[in-house]
C-alpha positions in Angstrom: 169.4 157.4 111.5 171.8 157.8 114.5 174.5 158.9 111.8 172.1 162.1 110.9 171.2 162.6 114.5 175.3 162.7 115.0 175.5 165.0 112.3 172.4 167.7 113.3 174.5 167.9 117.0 177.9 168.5 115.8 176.1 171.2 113.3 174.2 172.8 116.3 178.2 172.3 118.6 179.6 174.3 115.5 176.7 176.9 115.4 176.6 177.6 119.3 180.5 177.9 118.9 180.3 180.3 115.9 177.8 182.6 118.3 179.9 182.5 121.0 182.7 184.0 119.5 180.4 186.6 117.9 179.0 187.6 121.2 181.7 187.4 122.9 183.2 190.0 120.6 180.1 192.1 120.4 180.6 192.1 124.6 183.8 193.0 124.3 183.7 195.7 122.1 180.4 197.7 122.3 181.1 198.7 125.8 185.0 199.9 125.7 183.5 202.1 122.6 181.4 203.8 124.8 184.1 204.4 127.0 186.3 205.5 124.3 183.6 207.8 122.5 182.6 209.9 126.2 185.2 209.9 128.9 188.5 209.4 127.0 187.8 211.7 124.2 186.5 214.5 126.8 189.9 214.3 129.0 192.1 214.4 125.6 190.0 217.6 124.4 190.8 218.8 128.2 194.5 217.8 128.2 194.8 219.8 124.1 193.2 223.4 125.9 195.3 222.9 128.7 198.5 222.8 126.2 197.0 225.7 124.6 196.8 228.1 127.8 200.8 226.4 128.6 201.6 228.0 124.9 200.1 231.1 125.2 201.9 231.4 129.0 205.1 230.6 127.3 204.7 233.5 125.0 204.4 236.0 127.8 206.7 235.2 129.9 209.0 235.0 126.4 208.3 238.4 126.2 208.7 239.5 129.9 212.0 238.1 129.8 213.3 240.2 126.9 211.5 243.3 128.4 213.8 242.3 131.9 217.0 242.2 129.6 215.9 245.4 127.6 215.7 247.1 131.2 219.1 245.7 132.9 221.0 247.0 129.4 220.0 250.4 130.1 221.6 252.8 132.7 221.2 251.8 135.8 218.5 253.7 138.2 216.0 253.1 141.0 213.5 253.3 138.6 214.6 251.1 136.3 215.4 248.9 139.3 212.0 248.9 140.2 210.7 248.3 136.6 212.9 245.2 136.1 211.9 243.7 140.2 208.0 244.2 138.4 208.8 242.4 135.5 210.5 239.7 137.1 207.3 239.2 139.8 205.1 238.7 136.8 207.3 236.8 135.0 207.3 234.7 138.1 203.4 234.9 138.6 203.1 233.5 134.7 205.7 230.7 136.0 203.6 229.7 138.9 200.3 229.7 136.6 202.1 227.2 134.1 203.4 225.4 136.8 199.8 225.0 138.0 198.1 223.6 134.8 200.9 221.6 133.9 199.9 219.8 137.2 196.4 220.1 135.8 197.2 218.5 132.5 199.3 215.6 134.3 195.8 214.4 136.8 194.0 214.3 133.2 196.8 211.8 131.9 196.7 210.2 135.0 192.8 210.4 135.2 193.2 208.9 131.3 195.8 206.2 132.3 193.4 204.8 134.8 190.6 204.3 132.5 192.8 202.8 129.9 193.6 200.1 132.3 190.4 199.5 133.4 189.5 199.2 129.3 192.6 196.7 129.5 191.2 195.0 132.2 187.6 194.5 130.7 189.2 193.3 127.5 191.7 190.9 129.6 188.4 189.5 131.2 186.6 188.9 128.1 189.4 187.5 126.4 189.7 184.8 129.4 186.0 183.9 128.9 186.1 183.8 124.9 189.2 181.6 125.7 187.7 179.5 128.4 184.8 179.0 125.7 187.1 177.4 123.3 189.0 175.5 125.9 185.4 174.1 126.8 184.5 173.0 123.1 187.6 171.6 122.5 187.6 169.4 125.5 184.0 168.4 124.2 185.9 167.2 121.1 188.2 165.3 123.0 186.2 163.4 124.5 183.9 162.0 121.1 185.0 158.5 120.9 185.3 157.2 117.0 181.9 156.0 116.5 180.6 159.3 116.7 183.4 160.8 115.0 182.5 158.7 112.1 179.2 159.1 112.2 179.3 163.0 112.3 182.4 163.1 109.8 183.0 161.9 106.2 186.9 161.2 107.3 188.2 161.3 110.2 191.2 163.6 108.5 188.1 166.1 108.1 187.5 165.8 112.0 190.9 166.7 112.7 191.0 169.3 110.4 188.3 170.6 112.7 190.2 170.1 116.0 193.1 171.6 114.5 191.5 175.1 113.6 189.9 175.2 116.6 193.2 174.7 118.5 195.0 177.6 115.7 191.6 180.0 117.2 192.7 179.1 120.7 196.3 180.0 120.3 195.7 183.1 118.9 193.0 184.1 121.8 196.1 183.3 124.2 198.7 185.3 122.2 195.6 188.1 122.2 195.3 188.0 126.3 199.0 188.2 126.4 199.2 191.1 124.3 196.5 192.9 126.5 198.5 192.2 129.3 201.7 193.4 128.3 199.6 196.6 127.6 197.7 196.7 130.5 201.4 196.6 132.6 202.7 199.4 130.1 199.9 201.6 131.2 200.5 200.6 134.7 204.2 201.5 134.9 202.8 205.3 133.0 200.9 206.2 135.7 203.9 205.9 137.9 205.9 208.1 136.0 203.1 210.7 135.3 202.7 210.1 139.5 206.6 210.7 139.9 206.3 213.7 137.5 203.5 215.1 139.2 205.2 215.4 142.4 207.7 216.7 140.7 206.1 219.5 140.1 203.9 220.0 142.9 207.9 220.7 144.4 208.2 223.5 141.6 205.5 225.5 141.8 206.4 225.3 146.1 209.9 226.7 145.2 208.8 229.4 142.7 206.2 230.5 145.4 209.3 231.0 147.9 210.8 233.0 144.9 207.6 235.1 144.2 207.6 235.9 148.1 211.7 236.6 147.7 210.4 239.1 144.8 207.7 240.9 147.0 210.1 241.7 149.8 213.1 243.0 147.2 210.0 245.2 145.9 208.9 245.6 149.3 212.8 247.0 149.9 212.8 249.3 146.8 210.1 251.0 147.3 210.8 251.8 150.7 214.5 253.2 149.0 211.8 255.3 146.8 210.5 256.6 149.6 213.8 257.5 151.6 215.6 259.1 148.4 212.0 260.4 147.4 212.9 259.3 144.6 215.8 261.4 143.4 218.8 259.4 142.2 220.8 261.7 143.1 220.0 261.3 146.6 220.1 257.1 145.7 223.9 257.8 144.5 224.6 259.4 147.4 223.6 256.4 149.8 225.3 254.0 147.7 228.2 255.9 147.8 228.0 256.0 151.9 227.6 251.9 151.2 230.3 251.7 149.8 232.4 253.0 152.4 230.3 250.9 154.7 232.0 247.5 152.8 235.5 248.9 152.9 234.8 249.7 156.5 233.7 246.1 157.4 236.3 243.8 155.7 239.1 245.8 157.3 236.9 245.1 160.8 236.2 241.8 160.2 240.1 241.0 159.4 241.6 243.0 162.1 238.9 241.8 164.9 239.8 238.1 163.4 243.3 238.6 164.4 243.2 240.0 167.5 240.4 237.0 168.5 242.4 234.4 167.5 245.9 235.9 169.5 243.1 236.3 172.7 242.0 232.2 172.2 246.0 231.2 171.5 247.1 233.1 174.8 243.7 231.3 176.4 244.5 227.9 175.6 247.9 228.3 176.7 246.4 229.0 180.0 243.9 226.4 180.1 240.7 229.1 180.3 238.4 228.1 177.4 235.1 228.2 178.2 234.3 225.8 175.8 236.8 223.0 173.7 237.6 223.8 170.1 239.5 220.9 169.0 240.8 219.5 166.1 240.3 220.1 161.9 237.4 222.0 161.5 234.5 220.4 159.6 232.1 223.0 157.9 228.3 222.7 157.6 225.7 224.4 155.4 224.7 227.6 157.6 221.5 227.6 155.5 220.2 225.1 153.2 221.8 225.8 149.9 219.2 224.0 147.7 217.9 227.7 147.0 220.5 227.9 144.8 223.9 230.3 144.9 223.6 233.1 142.7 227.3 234.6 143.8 230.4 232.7 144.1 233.7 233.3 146.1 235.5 236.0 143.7 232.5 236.4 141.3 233.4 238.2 138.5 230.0 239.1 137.7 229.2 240.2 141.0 231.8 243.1 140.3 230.8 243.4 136.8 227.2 244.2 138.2 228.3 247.0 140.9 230.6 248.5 138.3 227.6 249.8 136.8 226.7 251.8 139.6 230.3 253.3 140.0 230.9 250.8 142.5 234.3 249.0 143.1 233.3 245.4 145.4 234.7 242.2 145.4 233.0 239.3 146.3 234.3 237.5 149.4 231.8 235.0 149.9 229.0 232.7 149.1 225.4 234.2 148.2 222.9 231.6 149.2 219.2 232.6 148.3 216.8 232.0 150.9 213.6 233.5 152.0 213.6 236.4 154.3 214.1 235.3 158.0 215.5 232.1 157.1 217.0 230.6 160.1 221.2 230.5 160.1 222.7 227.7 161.6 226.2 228.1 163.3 228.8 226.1 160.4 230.9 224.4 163.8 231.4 225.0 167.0 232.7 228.3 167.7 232.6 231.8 169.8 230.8 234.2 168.8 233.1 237.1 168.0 231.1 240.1 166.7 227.6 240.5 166.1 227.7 243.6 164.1 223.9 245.2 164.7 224.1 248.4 161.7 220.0 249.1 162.1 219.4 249.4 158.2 222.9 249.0 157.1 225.3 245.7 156.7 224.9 243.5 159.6 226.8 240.5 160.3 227.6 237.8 162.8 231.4 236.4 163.5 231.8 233.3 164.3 235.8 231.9 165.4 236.8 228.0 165.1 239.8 226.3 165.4 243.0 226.4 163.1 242.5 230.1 162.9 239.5 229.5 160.8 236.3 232.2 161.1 232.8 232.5 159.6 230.7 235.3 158.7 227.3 235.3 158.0 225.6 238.7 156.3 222.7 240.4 155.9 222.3 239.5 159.2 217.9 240.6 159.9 217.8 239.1 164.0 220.5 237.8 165.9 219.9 235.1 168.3 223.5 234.8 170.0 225.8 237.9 172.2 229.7 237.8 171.7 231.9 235.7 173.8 229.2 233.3 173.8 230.2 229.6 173.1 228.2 227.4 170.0 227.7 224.3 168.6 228.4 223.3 165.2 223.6 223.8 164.3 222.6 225.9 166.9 220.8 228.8 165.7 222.5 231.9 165.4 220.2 234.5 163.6 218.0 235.2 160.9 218.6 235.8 157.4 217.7 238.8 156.0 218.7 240.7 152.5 215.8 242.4 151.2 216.7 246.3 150.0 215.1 248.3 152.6 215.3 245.8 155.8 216.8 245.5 159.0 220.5 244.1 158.3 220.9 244.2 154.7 222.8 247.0 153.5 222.1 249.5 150.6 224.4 247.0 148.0 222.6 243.9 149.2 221.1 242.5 145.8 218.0 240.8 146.9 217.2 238.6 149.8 219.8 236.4 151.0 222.7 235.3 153.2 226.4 236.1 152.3 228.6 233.6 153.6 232.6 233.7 154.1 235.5 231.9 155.5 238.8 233.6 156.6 241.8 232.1 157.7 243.3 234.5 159.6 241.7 237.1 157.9 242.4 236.1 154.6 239.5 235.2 153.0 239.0 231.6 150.8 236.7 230.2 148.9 234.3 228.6 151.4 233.5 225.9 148.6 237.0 224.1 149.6 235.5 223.9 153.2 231.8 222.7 153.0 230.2 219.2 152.0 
């Protein structure tokens, strides 16, 4: 009798085991499928649209970009100057708009991400409690002592059979837990990236609104040009021509004031009158922070390619550093302040001397900040930047807003790239 009553326990143990492990599956499953069949499958369907509008952006601003080369082939006009500085703000615009729903798509994926891991951390919680179930039985099993194991079993090698398979179950529970862990740290380390990259480009769409604001004042410029030609080239010709003469005018002033500065500071020093010590090699700083990118190097050959369109014989002296209209200048070192060179609409520039018969100039000069003779430290604040066709201090050849940077050694200049950090 006790042998049966044995028996009917173990078959009810077995049966209440069996159910656990169905319901505990049923528990796990039937609410990530909810999650799966709403919220997930709404942000993928957001995430594919969003790719969609990126594709369609793509193609115009594919097509804005050959229009902008299709214009800058032809001959060059103020028209057609004022055509391509269009194109190029609403290629810009389309930038900024794909910019913007790239950040878009990237909160979805992070939005996703999260509820992944909280899936992963449901499952990771179930999968303990299935597991804790079977650690539970098992201890039950452990502890029958062998009357009741032979009472309840025909052999005692089918009762280990039994503890055997219920140990396999458990091991592959715990190599299930690990494996939703490992996943549940994948998804973790995602969203970090899909955090870094958003910030990432959160920083573009800041720069490419500097360069749409760049774009207005150039447009802002040309237009004004428009007006003052009223819009005859011939009349546009003509005041490139007088710019011209304007350049030739200032490197010969810039070399022979050089010169005669640095003889004036030599017979100074001798005589122990400096208002202020310039001593040592001369260590060069960023006048302007040159993360905007340089779109003319010292000697550029494309910068004389580009003027020789326009009949135009330059030579590029300098650094062109984009940056935004009134963009502060900093002094490169400590220095006098040789010449600030106010032209009203034409080329303005500040002059600044250093030791070792070493000068900077800064153009495109829009407010100055400093008077000559006065003394400066390598930082202080010198002027604003300026560039922008049509604006105080930037000259009728001034491509776009910007500050042109040189160094001259007694009045040669060098390429300023062998002088700055």
């Amino acid at each position: 009798m006790k042998r049966e009553v044995v028996k009917i326990k173990t078959k009810i143990a077995k049966k209440r085991l069996f159910g656990v492990l169905i319901l505990s599956a049923i528990l796990v499953l039937i609410p990530l499928l909810a999650i799966r069949g709403s919220t997930i499958s709404e942000l993928n369907q957001q995430i594919s649209e969003k790719r969609e509008d990126i594709s369609s952006l793509d193609a115009k601003m594919e097509s804005l970009e050959a229009d902008i080369v299709a214009k800058q082939e032809k001959s060059a006009t103020l028209k057609s100057q004022i055509e391509i500085i269009d194109a190029e703000i609403q290629k810009t615009t389309q930038e900024i708009e794909k910019t913007k729903t790239e950040i878009e798509i990237t909160n979805l994926e992070i939005e996703n991400v999260e509820l992944q891991i909280q899936e992963k951390e449901q499952e990771v919680k179930k999968q303990k409690e299935i597991l804790a179930e079977f650690i539970r039985v098992l201890h039950e099993y452990d502890q029958k002592n062998p009357v009741e194991i032979l009472l309840a079993y025909d052999t005692l090698s089918s009762f280990m059979d039994q503890v055997e398979y219920l140990k396999l179950i458990e091991n592959n529970q715990q190599l299930a837990l690990d494996k939703l862990q490992d996943l549940k740290q994948e998804l973790e380390w995602k969203k970090v990236e899909l955090t870094s990259k958003k910030s990432e480009l959160e920083d573009l769409e800041a720069k490419l609104e500097e360069t749409k604001t760049r774009l207005d004042a150039e447009m802002y410029g040309r237009v004004r040009l428009l007006d003052l030609t009223q819009g005859q080239e011939v009349q546009y010709r003509n005041l490139l021509e007088k710019a011209e003469e304007e350049y030739q005018r200032v490197n010969a002033e810039i070399a022979a004031v050089q010169k005669e500065y640095q003889k004036k500071l030599e017979e100074a020093r001798k005589k122990n009158i400096l208002g202020g010590p310039i001593k040592g090699a001369v260590s060069l700083a960023w006048p302007v922070d040159p993360s905007g990118r340089i779109t003319a190097y010292f000697m550029d050959p494309t910068y004389t390619e580009w003027f020789k369109r326009w009949n135009i014989n330059v030579v590029h002296y300098g650094l062109d550093i984009k940056c935004l209209q009134g963009t502060l200048i900093a002094a490169a070192a400590d220095a006098y302040v040789v010449k600030c060179r106010n032209a009203g609409y034409g080329y303005s520039y500040i002059m600044l001397a250093h030791n070792n018969e070493i000068a900077t100039i800064y153009g495109h000069v829009s407010a100055f900040n400093v008077t000559e003779g006065q003394y400066v430290k390598q930082g202080d604040i010198i002027g604003l930047s300026g560039g922008a066709r049509g604006t105080l201090g930037a000259g009728w050849l001034t491509t776009g807003s910007h500050l042109h940077f040189e160094v001259r050694v007694n009045g040669t200049p060098v390429d300023p790239m062998g002088y700055l950090p």
